[in-house]
C-alpha positions as CSV (number, residue, x, y, z in Angstrom):
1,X,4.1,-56.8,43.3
2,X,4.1,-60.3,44.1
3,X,4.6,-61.7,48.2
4,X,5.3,-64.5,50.6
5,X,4.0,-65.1,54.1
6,X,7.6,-65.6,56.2
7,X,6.1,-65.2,60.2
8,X,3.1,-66.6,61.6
9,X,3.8,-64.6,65.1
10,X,0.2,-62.5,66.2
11,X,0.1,-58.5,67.1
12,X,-1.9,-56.6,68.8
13,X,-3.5,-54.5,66.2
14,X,-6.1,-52.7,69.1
15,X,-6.0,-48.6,67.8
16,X,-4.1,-48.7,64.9
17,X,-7.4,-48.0,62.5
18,X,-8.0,-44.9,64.7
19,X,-4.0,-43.6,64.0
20,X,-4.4,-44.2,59.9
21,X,-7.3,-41.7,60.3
22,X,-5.7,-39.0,62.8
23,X,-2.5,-38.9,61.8
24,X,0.6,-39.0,59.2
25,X,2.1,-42.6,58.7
26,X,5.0,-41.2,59.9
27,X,3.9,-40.4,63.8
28,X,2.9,-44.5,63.7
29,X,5.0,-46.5,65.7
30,X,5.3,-50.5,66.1
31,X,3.2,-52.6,67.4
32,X,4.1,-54.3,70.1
33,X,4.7,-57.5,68.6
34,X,4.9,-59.9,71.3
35,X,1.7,-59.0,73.1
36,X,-1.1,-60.8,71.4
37,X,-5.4,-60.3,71.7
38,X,-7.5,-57.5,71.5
39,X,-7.0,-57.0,67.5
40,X,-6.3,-58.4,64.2
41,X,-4.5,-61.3,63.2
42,X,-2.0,-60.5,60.2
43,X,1.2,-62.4,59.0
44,X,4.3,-60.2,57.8
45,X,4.9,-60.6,54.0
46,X,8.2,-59.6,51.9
47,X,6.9,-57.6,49.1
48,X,9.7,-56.5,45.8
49,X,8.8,-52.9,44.8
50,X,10.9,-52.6,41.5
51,X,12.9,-52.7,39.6
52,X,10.4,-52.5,37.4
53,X,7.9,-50.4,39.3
54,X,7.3,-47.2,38.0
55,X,8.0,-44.8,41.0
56,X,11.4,-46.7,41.7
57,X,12.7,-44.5,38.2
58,X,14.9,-47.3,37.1
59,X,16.6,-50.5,38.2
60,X,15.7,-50.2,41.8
61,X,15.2,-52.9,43.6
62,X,13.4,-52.1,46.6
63,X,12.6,-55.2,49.8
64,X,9.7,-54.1,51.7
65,X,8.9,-56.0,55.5
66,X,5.3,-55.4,55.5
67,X,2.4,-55.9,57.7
68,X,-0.9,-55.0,56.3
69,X,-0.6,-51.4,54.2
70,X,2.5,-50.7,57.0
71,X,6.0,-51.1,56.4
72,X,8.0,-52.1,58.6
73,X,11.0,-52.1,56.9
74,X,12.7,-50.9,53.7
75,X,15.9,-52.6,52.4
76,X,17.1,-51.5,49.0
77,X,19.1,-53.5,46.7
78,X,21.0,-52.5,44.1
79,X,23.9,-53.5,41.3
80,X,21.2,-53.8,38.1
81,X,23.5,-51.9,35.6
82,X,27.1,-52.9,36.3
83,X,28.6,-50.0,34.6
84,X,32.2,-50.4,35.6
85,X,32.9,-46.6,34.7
86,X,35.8,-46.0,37.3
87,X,37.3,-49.5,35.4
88,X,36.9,-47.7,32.0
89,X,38.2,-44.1,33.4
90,X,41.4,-46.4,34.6
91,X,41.5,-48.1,30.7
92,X,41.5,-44.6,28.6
93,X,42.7,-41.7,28.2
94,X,40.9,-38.6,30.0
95,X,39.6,-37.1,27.0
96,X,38.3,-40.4,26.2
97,X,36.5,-40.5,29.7
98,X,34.6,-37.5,29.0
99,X,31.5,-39.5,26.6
100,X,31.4,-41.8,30.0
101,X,30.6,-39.3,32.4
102,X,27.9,-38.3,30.4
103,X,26.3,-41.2,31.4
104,X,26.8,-41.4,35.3
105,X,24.1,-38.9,36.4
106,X,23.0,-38.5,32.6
107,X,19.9,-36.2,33.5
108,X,22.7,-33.9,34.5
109,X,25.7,-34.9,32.1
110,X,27.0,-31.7,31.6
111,X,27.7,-31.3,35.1
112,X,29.6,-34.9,35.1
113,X,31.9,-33.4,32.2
114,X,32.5,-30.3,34.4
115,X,33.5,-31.9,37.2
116,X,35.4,-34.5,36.0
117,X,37.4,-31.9,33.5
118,X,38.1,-29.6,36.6
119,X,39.4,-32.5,38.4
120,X,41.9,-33.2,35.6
121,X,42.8,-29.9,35.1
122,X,43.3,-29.5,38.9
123,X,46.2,-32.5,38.2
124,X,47.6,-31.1,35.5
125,X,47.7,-27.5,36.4
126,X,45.9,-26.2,33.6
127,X,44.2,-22.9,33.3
128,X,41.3,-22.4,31.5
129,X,40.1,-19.5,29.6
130,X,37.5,-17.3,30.9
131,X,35.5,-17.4,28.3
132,X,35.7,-21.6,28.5
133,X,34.9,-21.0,32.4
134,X,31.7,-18.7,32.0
135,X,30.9,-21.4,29.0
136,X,30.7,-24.2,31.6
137,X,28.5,-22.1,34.1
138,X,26.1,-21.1,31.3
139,X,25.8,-25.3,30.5
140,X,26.3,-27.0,34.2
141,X,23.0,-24.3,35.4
142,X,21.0,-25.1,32.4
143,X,21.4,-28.8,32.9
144,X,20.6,-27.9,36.8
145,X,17.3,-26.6,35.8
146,X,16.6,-29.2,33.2
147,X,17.4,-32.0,35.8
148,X,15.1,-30.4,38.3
149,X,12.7,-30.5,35.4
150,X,12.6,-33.8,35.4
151,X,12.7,-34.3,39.1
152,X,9.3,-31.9,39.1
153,X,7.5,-33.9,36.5
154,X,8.4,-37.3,37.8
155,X,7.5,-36.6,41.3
156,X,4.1,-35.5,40.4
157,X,3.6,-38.5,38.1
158,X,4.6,-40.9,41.3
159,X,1.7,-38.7,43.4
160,X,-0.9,-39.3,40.7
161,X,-0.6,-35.9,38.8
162,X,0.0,-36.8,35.6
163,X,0.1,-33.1,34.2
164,X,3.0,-31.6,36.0
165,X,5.1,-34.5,33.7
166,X,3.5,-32.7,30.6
167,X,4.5,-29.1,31.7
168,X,8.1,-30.0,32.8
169,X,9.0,-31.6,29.5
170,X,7.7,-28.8,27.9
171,X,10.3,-26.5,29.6
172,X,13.2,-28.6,28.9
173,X,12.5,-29.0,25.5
174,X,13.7,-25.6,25.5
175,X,16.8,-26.0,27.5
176,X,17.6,-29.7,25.3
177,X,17.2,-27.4,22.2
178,X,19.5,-25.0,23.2
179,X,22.1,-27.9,23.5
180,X,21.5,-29.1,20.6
181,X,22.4,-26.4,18.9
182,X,25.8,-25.9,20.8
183,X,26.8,-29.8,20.8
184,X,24.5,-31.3,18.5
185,X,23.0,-33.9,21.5
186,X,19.9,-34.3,23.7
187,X,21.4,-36.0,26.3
188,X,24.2,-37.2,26.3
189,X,27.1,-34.4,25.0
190,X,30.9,-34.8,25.8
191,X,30.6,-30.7,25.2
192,X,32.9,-29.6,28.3
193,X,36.1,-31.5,28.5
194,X,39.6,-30.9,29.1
195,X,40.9,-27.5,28.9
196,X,37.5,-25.5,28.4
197,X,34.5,-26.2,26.0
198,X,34.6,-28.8,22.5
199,X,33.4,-25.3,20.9
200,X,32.1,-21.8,21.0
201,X,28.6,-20.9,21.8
202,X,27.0,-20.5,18.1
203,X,25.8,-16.8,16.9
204,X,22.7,-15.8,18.5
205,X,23.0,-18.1,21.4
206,X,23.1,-15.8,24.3
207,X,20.0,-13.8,22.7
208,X,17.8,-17.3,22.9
209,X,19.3,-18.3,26.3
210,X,17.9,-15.0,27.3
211,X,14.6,-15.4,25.8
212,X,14.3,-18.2,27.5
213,X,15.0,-17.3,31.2
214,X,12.3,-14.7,30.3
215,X,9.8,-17.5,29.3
216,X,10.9,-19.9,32.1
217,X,10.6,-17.9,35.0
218,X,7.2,-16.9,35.1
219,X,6.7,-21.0,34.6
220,X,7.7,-21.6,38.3
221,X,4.8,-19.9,40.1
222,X,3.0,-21.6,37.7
223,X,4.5,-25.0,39.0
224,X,4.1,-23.8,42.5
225,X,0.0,-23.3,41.7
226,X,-0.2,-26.6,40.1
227,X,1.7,-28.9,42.5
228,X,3.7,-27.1,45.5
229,X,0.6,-26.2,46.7
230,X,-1.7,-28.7,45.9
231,X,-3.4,-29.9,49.2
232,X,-3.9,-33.6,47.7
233,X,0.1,-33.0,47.2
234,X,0.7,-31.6,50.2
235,X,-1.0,-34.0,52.3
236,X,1.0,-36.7,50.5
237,X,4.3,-35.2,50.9
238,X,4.4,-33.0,54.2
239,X,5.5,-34.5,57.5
240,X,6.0,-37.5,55.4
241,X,9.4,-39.5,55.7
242,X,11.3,-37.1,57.7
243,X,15.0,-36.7,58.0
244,X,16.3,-34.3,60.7
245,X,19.5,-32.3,60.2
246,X,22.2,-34.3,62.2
247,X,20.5,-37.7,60.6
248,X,21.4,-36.1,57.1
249,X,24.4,-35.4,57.6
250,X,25.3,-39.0,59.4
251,X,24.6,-40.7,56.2
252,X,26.3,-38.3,54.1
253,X,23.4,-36.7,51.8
254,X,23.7,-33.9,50.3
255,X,22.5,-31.4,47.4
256,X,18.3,-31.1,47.8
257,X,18.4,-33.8,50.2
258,X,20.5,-32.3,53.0
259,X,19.4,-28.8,52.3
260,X,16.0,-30.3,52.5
261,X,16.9,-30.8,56.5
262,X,18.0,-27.4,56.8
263,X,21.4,-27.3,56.6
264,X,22.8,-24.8,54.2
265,X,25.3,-26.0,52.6
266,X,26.2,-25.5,48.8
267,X,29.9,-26.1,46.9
268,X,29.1,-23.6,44.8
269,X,28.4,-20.9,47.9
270,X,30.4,-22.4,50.9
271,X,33.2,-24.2,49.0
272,X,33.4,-21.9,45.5
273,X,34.6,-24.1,42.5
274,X,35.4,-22.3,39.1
275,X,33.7,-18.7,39.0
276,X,30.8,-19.4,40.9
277,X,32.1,-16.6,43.4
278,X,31.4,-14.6,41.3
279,X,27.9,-14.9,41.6
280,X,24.8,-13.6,43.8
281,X,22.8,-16.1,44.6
282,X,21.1,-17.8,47.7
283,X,20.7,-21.0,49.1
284,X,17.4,-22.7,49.4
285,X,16.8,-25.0,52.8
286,X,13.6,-26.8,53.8
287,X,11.2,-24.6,55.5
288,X,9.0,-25.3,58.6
289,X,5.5,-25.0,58.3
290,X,3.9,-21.6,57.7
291,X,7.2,-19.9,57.0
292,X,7.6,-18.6,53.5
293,X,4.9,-20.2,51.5
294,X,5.1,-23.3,53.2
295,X,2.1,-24.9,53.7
296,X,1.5,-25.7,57.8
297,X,1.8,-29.3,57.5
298,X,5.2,-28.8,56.0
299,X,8.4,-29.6,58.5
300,X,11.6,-29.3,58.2
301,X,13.3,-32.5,56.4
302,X,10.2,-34.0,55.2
303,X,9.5,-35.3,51.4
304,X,7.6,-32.0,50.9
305,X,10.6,-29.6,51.9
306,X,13.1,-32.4,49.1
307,X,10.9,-31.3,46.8
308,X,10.2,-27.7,46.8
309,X,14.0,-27.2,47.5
310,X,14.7,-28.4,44.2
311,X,11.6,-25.5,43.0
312,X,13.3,-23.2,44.7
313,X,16.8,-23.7,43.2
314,X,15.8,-23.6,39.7
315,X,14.7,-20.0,40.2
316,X,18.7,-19.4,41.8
317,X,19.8,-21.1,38.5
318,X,18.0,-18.6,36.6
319,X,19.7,-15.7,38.7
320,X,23.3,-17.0,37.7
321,X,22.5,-17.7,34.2
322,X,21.6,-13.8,33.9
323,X,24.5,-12.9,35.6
324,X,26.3,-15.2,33.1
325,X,25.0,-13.3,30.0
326,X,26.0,-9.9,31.2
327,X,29.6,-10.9,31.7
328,X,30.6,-13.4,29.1
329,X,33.6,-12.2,28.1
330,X,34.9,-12.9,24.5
331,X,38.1,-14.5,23.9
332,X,39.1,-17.7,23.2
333,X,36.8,-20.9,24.5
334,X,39.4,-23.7,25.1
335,X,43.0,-23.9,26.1
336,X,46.1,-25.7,23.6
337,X,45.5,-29.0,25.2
338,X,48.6,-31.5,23.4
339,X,47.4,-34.5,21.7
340,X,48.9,-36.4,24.2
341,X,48.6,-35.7,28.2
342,X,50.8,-36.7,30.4
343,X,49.1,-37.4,33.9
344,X,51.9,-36.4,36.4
345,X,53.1,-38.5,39.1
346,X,50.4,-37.7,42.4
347,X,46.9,-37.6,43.0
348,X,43.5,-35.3,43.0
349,X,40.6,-35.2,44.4
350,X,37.4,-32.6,43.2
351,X,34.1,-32.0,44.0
352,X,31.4,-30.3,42.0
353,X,27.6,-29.4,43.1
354,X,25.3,-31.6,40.8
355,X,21.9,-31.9,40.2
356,X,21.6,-34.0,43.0
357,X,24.4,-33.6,45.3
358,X,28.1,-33.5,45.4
359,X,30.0,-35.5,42.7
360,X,33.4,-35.7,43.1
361,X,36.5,-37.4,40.9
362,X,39.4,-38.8,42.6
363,X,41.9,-39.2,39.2
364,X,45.5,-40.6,40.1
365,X,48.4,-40.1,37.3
366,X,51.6,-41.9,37.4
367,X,53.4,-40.5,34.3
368,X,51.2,-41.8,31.8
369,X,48.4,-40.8,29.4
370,X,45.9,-43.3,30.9
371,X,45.2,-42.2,35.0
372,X,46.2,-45.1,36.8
373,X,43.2,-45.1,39.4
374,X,40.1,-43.3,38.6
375,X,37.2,-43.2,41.6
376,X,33.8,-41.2,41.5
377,X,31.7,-40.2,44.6
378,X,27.8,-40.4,43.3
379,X,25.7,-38.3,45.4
380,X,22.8,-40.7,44.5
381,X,24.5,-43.7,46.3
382,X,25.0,-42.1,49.7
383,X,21.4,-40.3,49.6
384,X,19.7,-44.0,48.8
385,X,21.5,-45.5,51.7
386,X,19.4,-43.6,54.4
387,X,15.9,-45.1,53.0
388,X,16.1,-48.4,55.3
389,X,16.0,-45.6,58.0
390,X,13.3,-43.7,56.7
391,X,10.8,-46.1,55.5
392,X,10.3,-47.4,58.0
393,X,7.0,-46.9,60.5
394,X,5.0,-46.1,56.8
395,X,2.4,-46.9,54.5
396,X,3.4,-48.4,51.6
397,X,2.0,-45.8,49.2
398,X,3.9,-43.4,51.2
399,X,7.1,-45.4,49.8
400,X,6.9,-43.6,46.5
401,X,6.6,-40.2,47.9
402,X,10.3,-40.9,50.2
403,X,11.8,-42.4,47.5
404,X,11.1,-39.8,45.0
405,X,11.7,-36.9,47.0
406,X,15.4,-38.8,47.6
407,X,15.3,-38.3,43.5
408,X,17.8,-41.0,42.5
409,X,19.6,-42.0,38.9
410,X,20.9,-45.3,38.8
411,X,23.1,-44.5,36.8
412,X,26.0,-42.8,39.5
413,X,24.6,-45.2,42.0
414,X,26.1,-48.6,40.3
415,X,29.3,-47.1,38.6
């Protein structure tokens, strides 16, 4: 990280060693910065954390207001990738869309293709077929857990544990091998698209997605053992970059990051989409400290409470993926979608519960085969915008842990 002196002014630095010892960055407050004497004599500096820095998990560009190891303000910058997506969704047709979605949140790309088929299907008043729908579930939950996965493993890797990485990749290697062997891909797979599924689960399929909810389960209180509860964890993450309920929802987070704050609210419970009501399952919010497993530092909102949400979720994901095996219906997998669709005449707007908060499609038709505006809401975008409000009053090494409990893709965030 490289820095420049900008301010010459002096603070009064009197107490704040004895506050780095007692307390969380977060309870620090300003110094007064016109009163000067009795303390230290530092300068502010601008330091650039990312895009290439390691905990900023891609091109994140991140301008930190520091004084000493505090930060007094946190402005990021993005625009790295220059995707033009919604350009290209307004240039082809929606079948031809699908392969771009992929790459919008593309630790969750299967989820991207549900959403964004729903939401032309929604326009075209298309019906699905059950089998198709319960298809989509089955895909959108592993790719839930696979993208929490990743979230898990990163997050640790940012804190200094380098072995939670190693145990979370293991996992998904499972989940990325059972879509293989429906789509053929890893990654990226343009599997759900319009009218249903590209095509039918292969033989044996449901057996080894059951055999693995029956290996993966046990793995989360193993996760839970080897970072939720961590103290050097804990006291990294607890209390740490705090975001209160009504401050969430202000700046328009949501998935792990608004139920983080406590506020329980889920598409797939409060607003159902698809066949998610049919479904039992609960909704994970952040716990205060002491309640249900969390550890007494924890409090509601902070870093901590971001992260074990997402824990807690992939063990809801398991609960629908059984319920999803016992009744997959047989049948047929895709509805008779013509060669050519027509988009009619008016507009839609859909929103889908993704791995990191709500992605929605806005697709407007006007007769022809190519949708003649095409818009996407990426939950990443809004949930970055609140961190010049949280970092702000921290250490700099606490930057990592806010930022990573946010868990951004760059991808939706410069569409």
């Amino acid at each position: 990280m490289r820095g420049k002196r900008v301010s010459g002014a002096e603070r009064n630095r009197q107490g704040m060693e004895d506050k780095l010892l007692q307390g969380r960055p977060d309870v620090l407050v300003e110094v007064d910065r016109d009163r000067a004497g009795g303390g230290l004599r530092t300068e502010e500096m601008l330091v650039n954390m990312g895009p290439q820095h390691p905990s900023t998990h891609g091109v994140l560009r991140l301008m930190l207001r520091i004084d000493g190891e505090l930060v007094l303000e946190c402005t990021p910058h993005i625009g790295y990738l220059h995707r033009c997506a919604e350009k290209i969704g307004e240039n082809v047709t929606p079948v031809q869309f699908i392969p771009i979605t992929d790459r919008l949140d593309y630790l969750a790309a299967m989820i991207n293709n549900h959403g964004y088929s729903l939401a032309v299907e929604k326009l075209l008043g298309m019906e699905v077929p059950e089998r198709g729908r319960y298809i989509r579930v089955i895909m959108s939950e592993l790719n839930r857990i696979a993208s929490h996965l990743v979230s898990f493993g990163a997050y640790g890797l940012d804190m200094g544990a380098f072995t939670p990485f190693v145990y979370a990749f293991r996992e998904r290697e499972y989940i990325l091998d059972l879509f293989e062997q429906v789509c053929g891909a890893r990654l990226t797979y343009s599997y759900l698209s319009i009218g249903g599924a590209t095509q039918d689960l292969p033989e044996g399929f449901p057996e080894r997605l059951a055999q693995f909810l029956d290996y993966f389960e046990p793995k989360i209180a193993e996760y839970n053992n080897l970072l939720s509860f961590n103290q050097i964890f804990v006291k990294r993450t607890a209390g740490v970059g705090v975001i209160s309920a009504a401050d969430a929802i202000a700046w328009g987070l949501t998935g792990p990051c608004l139920r983080g704050s406590g506020v329980k609210w889920d598409l797939r419970k409060c607003v159902p989409y698809d066949i998610y009501d049919r479904f039992e399952f609960d909704i994970p919010v952040g716990l205060p400290g002491g309640v249900g497993g969390a550890p007494r530092e924890a409090v509601v909102g902070d870093s901590w409470n971001r992260y074990y949400v997402r824990i807690l979720e992939m063990q809801q994901s398991v609960r629908i993926l059984r319920q999803c095996l016992q009744q997959l219906p047989s049948g047929d997998f895709r509805a008779k979608v013509p060669r050519v669709l027509k988009l009619p005449a008016k507009e839609t707007y859909l929103e889908v519960e993704g791995g990191r908060g709500q992605v929605g499609y806005l697709v407007v038709g006007d007769g022809k085969a190519v949708p003649r505006r095409v818009k996407i809401r990426g939950p990443s975008f809004c949930n970055l915008s609140i961190a010049s409000h949280v970092c702000r009053n921290v250490l700099i090494a606490d930057i990592a842990a806010i930022i990573g409990s946010i868990d951004v893709v760059m991808g939706e965030v410069d569409r």
